[in-house]
C-alpha positions in Angstrom: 31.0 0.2 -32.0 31.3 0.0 -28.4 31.8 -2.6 -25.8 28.1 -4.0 -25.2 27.3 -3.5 -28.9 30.6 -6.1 -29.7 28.9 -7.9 -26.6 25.4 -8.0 -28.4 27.1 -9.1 -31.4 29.6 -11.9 -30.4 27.1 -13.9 -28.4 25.5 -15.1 -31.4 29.3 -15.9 -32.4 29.5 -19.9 -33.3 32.1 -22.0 -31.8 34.3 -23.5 -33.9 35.4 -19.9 -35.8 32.8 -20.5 -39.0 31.8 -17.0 -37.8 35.3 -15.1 -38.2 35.2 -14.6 -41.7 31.7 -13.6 -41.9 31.8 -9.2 -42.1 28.7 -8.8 -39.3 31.6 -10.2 -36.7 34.5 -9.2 -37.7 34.7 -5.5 -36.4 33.4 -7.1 -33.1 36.0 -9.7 -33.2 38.5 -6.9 -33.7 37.6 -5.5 -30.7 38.4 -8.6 -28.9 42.0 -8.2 -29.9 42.6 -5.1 -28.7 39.8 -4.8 -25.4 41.6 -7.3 -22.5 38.1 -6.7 -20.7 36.1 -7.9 -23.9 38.6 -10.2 -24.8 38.1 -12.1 -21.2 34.4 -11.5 -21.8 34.5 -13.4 -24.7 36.9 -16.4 -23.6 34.1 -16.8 -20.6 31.0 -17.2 -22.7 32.9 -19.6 -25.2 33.7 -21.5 -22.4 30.1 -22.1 -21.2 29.2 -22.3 -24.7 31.5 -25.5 -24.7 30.6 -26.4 -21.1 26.8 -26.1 -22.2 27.3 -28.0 -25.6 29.5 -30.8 -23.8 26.5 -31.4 -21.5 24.0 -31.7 -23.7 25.4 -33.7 -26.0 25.7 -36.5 -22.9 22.0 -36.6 -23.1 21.3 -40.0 -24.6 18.9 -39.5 -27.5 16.2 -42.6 -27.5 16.4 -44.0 -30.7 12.7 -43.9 -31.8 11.8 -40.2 -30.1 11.2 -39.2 -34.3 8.8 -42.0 -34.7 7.1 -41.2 -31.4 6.9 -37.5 -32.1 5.4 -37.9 -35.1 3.1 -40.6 -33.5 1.7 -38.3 -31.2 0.6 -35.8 -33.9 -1.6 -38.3 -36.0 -3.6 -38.7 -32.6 -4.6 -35.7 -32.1 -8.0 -34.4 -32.7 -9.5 -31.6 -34.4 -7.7 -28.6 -32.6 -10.0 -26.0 -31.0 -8.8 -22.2 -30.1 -7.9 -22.9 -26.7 -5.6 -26.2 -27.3 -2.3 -25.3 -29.2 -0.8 -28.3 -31.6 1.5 -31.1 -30.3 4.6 -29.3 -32.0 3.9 -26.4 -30.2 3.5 -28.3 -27.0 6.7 -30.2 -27.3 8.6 -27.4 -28.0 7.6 -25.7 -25.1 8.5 -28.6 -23.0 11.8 -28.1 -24.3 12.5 -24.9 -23.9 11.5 -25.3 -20.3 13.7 -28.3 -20.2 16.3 -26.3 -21.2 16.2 -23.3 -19.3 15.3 -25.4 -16.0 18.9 -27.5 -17.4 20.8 -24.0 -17.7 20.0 -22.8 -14.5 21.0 -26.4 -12.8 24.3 -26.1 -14.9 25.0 -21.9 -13.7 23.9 -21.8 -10.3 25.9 -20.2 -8.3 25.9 -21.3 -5.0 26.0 -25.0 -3.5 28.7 -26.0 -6.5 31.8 -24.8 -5.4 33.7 -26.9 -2.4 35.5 -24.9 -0.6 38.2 -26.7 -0.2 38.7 -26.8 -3.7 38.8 -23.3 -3.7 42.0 -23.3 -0.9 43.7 -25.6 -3.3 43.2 -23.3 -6.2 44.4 -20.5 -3.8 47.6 -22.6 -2.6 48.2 -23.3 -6.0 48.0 -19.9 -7.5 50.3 -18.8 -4.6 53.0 -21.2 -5.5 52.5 -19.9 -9.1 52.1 -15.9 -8.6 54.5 -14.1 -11.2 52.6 -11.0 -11.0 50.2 -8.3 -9.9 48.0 -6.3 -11.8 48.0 -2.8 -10.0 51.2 -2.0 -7.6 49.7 0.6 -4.6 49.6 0.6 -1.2 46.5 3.0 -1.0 43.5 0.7 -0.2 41.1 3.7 -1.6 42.6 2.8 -5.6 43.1 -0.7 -4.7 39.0 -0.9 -3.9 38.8 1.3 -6.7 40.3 -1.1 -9.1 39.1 -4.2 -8.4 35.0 -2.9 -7.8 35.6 -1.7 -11.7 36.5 -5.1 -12.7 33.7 -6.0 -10.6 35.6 -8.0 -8.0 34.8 -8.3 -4.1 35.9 -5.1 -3.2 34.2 -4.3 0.4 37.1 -7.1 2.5 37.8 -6.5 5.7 41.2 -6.5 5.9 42.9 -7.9 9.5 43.7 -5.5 12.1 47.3 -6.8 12.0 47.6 -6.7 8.2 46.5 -2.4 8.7 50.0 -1.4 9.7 51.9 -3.5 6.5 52.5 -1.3 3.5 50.1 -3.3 0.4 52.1 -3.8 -2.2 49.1 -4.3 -5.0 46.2 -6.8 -5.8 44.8 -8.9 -9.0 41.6 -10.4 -10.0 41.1 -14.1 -10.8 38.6 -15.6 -11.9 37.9 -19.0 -10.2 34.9 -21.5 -11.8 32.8 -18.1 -13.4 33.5 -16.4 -10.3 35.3 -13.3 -9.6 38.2 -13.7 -6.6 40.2 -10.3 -5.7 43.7 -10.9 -4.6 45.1 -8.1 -2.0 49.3 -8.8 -1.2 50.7 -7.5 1.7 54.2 -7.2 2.4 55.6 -9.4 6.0 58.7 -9.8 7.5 61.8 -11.1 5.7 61.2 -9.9 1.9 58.1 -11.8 1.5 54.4 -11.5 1.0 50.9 -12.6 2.1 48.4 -12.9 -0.3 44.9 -12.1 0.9 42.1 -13.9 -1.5 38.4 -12.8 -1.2 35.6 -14.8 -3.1 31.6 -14.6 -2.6 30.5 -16.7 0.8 27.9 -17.6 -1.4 29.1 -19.5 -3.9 31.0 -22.1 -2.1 29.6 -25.0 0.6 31.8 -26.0 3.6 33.3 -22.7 4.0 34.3 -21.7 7.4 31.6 -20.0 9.2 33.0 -17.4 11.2 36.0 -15.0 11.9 37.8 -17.5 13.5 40.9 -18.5 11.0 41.0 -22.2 10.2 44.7 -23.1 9.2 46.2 -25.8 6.8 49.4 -26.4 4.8 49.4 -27.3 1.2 51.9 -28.6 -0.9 54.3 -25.8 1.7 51.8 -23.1 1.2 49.9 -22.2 4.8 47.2 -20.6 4.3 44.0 -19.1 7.1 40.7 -19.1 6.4 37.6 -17.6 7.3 34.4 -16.1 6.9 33.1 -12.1 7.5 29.8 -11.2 6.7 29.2 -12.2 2.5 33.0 -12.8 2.0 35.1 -15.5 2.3 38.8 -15.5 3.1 42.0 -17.1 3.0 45.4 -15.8 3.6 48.7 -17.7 2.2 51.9 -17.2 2.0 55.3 -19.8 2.2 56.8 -18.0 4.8 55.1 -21.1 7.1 51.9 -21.8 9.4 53.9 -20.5 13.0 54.8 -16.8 10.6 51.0 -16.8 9.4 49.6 -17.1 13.0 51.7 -14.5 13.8 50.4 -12.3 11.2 47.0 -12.8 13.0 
């Protein structure tokens, strides 16, 4: 079995594990042990299974819709070729409803504030332990994050060019995929350079002109290039972050 066969297989997977013991999942589920790429595959569509199952359950039910359902078939005449049953009808209003509800819920873009996305990214700063892939050539780092299919065509600062990279990570930020490039500054310590879709987030800056702010003593520049947006953090301070650009 290989990846998009376990992929085929585990999205019928229930939540709530009533599926693990049952032998047409199991080899798939396997796989999620020991595949990190599957396995995060996996933890997203459970989570929008959960986030799809929480919002539908919010839908208030009316309490008579049975008795009016069943209403609306005794009413109905004779059917004819061209006019399907009411069952059939109502089903396909549903189904409508609930792909027009599933694209409302997955949009990507209009959903996202940015500046929740600089918080995330000030945050994650504060909290960085690690980085996935340690190399200073830009050719592997691109490399590595386009096969994990993160944002790998940034534009990097022309003052950033000269400092050695010291690695990158992907995160992955409300279903979307953010690329994190470090660069090593002055004193020991880093910048961290994050790059997410322009897309997918409203109120982002609109051009190359970097917009600072300090959070929670994390500075951090952002801006906008063509489809990608930026932001550049580090706690080294706002006056060693302008002078970085």
């Amino acid at each position: 079995m290989n990846r998009d066969e376990a992929k085929y297989i585990l999205r019928a997977y229930h939540l709530g594990g009533q599926d693990a013991d049952d032998p047409q999942f199991q080899e798939a589920l396997g796989m999620v042990k020991s595949d990190p790429v599957l396995a995060k595959w996996f933890a997203h569509e459970q989570a929008l299974d959960i986030r799809l199952s929480e919002k539908i359950r919010a839908f208030p039910v009316p309490p008579d819709l049975r008795t009016q359902l069943l209403a609306a078939r005794k009413v109905i005449p004779l059917h004819v070729w061209w006019r399907p049953p009411a069952w059939i009808a109502v089903a396909a209003a549903c189904a409508a409803l609930m792909a027009a509800f599933t694209v409302f819920l997955l949009r990507p873009s209009g959903n996202r504030q940015f500046a929740e996305f600089r918080s995330y990214v000030a945050d994650t700063t504060a909290k960085l332990d690690h980085l996935d892939l340690m190399s200073n050539d830009v050719d592997e780092v691109r490399r590595w994050l386009r096969d994990r299919s993160a944002p790998d065509d940034f534009v990097t600062p022309a003052s950033l060019n000269g400092r050695p990279r010291i690695g990158c990570r992907v995160f992955e930020w409300k279903g979307q995929h953010v690329s994190l490039v470090c660069f090593r500054i002055e004193g020991g310590r880093e910048a961290h350079l994050f790059v997410v879709d322009r897309a997918t987030l409203r109120g982002a800056p609109n051009g190359t002109m970097p917009e600072f702010a300090m959070m929670d003593g994390i500075a951090t520049a952002s801006w906008s290039k063509d489809r990608r947006t930026y932001v550049l953090a580090t706690d080294a301070g706002e006056e060693e972050l302008k002078r970085l650009l």
